[in-house]
KETORDREN-291138 format. One record per residue: residue number from 1; residue in one letter; x, z, y of N, C-alpha, C, O, CB in turn. Coordinates in nm, 2 decimals. Atoms other than C-alpha are relative to their C-alpha. Glycine has a CB too. Layout:
<rs>
{r NUM, 'a', {X, Z, Y}, {X, Z, Y}, {X, Z, Y}, {X, Z, Y}, {X, Z, Y}}
...
</rs>
This chain:
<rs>
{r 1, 'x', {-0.11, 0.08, -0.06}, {17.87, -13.76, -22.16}, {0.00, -0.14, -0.05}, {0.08, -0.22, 0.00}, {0.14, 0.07, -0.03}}
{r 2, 'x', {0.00, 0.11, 0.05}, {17.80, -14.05, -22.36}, {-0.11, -0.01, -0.03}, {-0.16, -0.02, -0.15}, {0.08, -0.02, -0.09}}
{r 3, 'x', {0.13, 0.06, 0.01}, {17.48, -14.13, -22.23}, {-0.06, -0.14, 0.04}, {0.03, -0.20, 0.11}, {-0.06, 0.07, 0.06}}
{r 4, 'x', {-0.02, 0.10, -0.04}, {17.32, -14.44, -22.17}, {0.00, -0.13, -0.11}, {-0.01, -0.08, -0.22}, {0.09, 0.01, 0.08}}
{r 5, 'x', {0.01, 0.11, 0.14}, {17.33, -14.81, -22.41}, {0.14, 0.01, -0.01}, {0.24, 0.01, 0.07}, {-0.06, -0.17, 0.02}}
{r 6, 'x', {-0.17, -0.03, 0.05}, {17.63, -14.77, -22.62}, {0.05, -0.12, 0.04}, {0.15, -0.12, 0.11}, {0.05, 0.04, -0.17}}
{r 7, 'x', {-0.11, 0.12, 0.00}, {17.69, -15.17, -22.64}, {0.09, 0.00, 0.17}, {0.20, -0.05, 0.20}, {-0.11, -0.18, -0.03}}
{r 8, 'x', {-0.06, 0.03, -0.11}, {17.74, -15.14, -22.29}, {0.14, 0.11, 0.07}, {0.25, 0.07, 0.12}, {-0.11, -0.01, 0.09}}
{r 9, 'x', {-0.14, -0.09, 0.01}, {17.98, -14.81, -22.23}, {0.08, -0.06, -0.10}, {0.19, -0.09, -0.05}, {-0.01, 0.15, -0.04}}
{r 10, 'x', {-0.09, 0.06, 0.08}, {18.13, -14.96, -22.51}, {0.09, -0.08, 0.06}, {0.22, -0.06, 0.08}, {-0.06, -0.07, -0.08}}
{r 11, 'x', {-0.08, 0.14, -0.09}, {18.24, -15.26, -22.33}, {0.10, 0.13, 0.15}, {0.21, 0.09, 0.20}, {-0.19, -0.15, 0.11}}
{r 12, 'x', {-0.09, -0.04, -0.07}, {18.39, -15.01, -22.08}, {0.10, 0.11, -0.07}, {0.20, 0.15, -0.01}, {-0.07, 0.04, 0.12}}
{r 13, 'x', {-0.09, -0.08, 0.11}, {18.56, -14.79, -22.36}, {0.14, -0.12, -0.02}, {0.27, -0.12, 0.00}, {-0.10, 0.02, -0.16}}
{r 14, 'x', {-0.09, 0.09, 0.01}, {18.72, -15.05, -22.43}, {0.12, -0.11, 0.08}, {0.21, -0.18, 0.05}, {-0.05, -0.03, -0.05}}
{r 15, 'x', {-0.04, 0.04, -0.15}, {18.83, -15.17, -22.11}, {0.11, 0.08, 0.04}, {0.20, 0.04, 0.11}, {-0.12, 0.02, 0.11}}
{r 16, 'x', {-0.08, -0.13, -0.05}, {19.02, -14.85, -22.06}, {0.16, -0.03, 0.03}, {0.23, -0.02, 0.13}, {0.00, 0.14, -0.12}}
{r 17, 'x', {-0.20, 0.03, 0.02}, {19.42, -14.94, -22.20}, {-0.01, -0.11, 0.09}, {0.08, -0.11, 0.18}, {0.09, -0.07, -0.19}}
{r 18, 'x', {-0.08, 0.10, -0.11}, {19.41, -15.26, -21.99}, {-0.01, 0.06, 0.15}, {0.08, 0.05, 0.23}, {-0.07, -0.17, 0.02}}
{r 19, 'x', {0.00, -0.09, -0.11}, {19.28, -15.03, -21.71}, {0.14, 0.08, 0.06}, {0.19, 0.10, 0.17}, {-0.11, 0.11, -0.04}}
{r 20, 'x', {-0.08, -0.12, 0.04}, {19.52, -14.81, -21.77}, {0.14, -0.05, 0.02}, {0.22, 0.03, 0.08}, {-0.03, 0.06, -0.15}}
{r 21, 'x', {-0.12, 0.05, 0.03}, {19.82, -15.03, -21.82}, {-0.02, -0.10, 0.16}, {0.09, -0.11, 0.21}, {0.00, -0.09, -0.19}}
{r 22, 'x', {-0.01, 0.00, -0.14}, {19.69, -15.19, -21.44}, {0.07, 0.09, 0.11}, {0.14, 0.07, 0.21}, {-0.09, 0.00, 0.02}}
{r 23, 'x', {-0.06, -0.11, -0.11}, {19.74, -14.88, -21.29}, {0.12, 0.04, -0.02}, {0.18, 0.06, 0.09}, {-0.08, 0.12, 0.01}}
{r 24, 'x', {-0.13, -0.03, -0.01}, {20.05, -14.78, -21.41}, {0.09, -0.08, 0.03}, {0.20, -0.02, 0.05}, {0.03, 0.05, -0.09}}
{r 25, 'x', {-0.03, 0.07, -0.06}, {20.17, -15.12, -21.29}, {-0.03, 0.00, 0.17}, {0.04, -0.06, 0.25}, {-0.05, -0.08, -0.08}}
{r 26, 'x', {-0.01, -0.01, -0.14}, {20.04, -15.02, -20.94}, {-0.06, -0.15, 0.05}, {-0.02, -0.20, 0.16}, {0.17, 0.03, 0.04}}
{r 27, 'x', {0.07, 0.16, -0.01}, {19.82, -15.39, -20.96}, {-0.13, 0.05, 0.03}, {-0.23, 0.06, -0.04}, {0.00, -0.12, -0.17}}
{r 28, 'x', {0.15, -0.04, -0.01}, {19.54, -15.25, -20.77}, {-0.09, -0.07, 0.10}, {-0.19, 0.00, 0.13}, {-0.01, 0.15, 0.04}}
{r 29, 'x', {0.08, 0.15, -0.03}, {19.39, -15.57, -20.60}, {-0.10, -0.02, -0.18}, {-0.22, -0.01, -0.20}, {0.16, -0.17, 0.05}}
{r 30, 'x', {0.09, 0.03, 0.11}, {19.34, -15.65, -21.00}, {-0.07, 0.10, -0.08}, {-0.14, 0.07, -0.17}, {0.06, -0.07, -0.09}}
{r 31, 'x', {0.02, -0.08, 0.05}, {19.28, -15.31, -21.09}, {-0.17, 0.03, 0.06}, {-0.25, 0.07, -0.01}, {0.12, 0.08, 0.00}}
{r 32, 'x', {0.12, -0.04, -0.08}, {18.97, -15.27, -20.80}, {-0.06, -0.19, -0.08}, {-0.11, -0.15, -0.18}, {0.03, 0.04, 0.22}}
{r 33, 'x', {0.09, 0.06, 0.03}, {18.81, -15.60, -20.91}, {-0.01, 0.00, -0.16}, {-0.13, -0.02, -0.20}, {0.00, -0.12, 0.07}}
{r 34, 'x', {0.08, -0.05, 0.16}, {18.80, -15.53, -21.30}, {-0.05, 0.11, 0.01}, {-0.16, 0.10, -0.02}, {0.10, 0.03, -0.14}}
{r 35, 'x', {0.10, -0.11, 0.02}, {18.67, -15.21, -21.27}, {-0.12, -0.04, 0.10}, {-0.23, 0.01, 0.08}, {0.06, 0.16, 0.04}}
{r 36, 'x', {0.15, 0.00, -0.07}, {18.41, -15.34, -20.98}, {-0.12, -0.09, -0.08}, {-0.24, -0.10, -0.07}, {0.00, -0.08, 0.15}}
{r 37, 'x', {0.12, 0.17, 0.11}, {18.28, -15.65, -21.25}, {-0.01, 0.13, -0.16}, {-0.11, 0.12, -0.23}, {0.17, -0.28, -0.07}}
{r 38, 'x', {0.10, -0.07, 0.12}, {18.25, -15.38, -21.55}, {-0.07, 0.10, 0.10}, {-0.19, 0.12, 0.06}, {0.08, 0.10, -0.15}}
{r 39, 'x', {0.15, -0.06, -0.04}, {18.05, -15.17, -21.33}, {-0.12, -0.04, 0.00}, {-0.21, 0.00, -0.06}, {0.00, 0.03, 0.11}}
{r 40, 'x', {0.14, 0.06, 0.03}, {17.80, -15.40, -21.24}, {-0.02, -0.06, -0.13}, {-0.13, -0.11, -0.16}, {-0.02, -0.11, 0.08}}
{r 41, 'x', {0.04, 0.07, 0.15}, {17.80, -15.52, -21.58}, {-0.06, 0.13, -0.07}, {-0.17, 0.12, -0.12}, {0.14, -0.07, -0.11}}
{r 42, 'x', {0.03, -0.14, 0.04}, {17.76, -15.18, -21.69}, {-0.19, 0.01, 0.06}, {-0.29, 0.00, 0.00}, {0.13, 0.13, 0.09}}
{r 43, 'x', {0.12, -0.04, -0.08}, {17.48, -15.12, -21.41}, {-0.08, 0.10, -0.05}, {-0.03, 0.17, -0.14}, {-0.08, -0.10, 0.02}}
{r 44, 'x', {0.09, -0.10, 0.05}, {17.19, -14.90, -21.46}, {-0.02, 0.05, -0.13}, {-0.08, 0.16, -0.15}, {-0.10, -0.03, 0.02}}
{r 45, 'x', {0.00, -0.06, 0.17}, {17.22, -14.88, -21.84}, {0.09, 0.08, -0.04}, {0.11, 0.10, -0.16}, {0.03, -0.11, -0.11}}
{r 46, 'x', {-0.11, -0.12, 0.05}, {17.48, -14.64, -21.85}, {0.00, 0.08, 0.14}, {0.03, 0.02, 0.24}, {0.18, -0.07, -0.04}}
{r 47, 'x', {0.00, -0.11, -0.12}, {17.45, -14.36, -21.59}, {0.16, 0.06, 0.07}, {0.27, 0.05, 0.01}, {-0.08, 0.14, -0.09}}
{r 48, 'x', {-0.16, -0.02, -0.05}, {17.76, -14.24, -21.34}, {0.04, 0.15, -0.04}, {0.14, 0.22, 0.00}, {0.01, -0.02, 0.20}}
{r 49, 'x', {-0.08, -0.17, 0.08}, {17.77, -13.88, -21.58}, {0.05, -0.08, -0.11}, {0.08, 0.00, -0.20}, {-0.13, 0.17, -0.09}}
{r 50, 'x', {0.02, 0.04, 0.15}, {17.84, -14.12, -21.87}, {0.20, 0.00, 0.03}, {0.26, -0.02, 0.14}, {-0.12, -0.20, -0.05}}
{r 51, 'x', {-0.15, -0.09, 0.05}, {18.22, -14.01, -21.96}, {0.08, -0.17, 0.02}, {0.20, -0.17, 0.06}, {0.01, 0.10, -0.23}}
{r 52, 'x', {-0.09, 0.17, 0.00}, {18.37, -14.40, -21.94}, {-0.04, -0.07, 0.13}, {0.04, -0.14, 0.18}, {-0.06, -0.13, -0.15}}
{r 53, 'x', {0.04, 0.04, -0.09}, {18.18, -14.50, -21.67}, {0.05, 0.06, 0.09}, {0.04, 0.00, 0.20}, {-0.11, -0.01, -0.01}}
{r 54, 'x', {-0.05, -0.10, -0.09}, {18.34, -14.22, -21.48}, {0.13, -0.02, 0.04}, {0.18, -0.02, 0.15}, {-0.01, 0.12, -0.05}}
{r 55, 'x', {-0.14, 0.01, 0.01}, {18.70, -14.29, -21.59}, {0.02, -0.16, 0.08}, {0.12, -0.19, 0.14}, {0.06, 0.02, -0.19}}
{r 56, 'x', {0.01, 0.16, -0.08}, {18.63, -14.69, -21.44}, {0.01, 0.07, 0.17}, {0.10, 0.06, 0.25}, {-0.19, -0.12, -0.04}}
{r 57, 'x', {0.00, 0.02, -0.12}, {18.50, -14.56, -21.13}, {0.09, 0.11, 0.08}, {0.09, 0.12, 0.21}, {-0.15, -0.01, 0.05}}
{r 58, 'x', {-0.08, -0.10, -0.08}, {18.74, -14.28, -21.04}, {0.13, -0.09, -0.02}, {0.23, -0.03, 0.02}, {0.00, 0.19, -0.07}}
{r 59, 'x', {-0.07, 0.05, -0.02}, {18.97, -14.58, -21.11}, {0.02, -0.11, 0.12}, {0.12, -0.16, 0.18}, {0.01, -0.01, -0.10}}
{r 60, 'x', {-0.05, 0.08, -0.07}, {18.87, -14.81, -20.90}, {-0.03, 0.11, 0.17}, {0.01, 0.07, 0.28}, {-0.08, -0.17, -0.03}}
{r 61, 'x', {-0.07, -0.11, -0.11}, {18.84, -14.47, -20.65}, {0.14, 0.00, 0.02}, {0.16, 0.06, 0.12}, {-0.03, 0.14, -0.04}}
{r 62, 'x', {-0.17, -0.07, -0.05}, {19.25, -14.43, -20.63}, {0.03, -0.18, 0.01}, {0.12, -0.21, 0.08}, {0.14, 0.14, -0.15}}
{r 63, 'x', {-0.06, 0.13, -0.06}, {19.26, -14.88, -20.64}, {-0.05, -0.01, 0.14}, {-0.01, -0.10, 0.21}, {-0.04, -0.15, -0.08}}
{r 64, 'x', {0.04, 0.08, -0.12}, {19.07, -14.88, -20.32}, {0.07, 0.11, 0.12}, {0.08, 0.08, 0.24}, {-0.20, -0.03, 0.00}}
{r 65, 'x', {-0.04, -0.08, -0.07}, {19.23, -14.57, -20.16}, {0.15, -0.06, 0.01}, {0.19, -0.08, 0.12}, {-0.02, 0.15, -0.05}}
{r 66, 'x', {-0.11, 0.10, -0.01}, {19.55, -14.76, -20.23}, {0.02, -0.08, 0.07}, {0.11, -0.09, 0.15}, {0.02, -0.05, -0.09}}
{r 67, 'x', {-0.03, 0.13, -0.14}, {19.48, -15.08, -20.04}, {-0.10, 0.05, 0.10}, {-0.13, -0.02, 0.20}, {-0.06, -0.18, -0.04}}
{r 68, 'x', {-0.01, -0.04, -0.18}, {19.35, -14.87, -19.77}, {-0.16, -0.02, 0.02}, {-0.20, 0.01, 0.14}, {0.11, -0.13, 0.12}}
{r 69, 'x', {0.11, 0.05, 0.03}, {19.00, -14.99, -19.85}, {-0.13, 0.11, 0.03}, {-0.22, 0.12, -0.05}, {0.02, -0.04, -0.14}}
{r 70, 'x', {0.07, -0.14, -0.03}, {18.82, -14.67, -19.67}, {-0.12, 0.03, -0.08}, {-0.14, 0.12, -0.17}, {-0.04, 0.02, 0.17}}
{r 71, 'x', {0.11, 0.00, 0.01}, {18.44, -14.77, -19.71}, {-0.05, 0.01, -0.13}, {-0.14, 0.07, -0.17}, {-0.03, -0.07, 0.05}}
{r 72, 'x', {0.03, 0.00, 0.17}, {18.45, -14.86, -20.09}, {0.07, 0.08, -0.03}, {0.03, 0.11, -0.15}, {0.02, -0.13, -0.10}}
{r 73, 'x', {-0.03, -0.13, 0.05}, {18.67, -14.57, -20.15}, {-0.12, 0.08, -0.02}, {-0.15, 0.12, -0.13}, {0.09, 0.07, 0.09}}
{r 74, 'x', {0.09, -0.12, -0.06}, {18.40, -14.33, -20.01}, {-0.10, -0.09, -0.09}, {-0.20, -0.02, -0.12}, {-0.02, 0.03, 0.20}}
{r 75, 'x', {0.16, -0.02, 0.08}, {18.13, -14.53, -20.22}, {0.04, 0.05, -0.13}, {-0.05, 0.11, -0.20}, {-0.10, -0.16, -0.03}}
{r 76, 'x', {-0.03, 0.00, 0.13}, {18.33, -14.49, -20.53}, {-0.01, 0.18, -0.04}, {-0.07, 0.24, -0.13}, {0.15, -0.09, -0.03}}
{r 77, 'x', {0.02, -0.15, 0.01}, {18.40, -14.11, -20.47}, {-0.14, 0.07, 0.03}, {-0.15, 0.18, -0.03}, {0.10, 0.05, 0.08}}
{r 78, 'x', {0.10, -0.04, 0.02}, {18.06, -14.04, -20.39}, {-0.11, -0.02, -0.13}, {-0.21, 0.04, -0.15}, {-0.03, -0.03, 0.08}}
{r 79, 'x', {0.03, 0.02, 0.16}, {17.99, -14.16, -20.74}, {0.01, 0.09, -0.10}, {-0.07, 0.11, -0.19}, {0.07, -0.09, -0.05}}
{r 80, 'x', {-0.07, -0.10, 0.01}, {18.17, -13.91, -20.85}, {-0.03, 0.13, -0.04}, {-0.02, 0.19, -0.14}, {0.04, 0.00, 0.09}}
{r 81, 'x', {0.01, -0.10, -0.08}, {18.10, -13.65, -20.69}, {-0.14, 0.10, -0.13}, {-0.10, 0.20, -0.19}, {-0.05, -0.06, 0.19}}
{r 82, 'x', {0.08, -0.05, 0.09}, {17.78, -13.54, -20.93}, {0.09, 0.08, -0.14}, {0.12, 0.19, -0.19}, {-0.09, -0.12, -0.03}}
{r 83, 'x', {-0.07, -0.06, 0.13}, {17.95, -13.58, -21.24}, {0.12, 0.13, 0.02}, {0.10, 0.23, -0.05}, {0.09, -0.14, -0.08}}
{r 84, 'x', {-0.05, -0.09, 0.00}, {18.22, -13.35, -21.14}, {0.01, 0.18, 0.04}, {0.08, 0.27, 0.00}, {0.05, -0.06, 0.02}}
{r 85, 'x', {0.09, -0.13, -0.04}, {18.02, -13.06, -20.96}, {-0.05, 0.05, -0.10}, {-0.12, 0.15, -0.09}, {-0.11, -0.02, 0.09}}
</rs>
């Protein structure tokens, strides 16, 4: 679950409380583009089983289902979808 270059999950570990403190604000315009810029920052060096990397994109899964945002919903939950099967 914490596979992948640490410096870089790291950076999304740490990302989490402001994540976190977005969403429970219901700020999910800012909540879908911080989790879409640590993803790509993340990119390929951290895999979509990697335990932080998961908690980002199943967040900006429920910012984009929020603004209605069908298509990048459906990429985000197909992201998903492994790790939790």
């Amino acid at each position: 679950m914490l596979s992948g270059e640490e410096e870089k999950w790291n950076q999304l570990k740490m990302a989490l409380p402001r994540l976190e403190e977005l969403k429970t604000d219901s700020n999910w315009q800012v909540l879908l583009e911080s989790c879409s810029h640590l993803l790509s920052a993340a990119g390929g060096e951290v895999p979509d089983e990697n335990l932080y990397k998961l908690r980002v994109t199943d967040m900006a899964l429920d910012a984009a289902i929020n603004l209605e945002q069908w298509e990048e919903a459906l990429r985000y939950g197909m992201k998903t979808l492994p790790a939790y099967k």
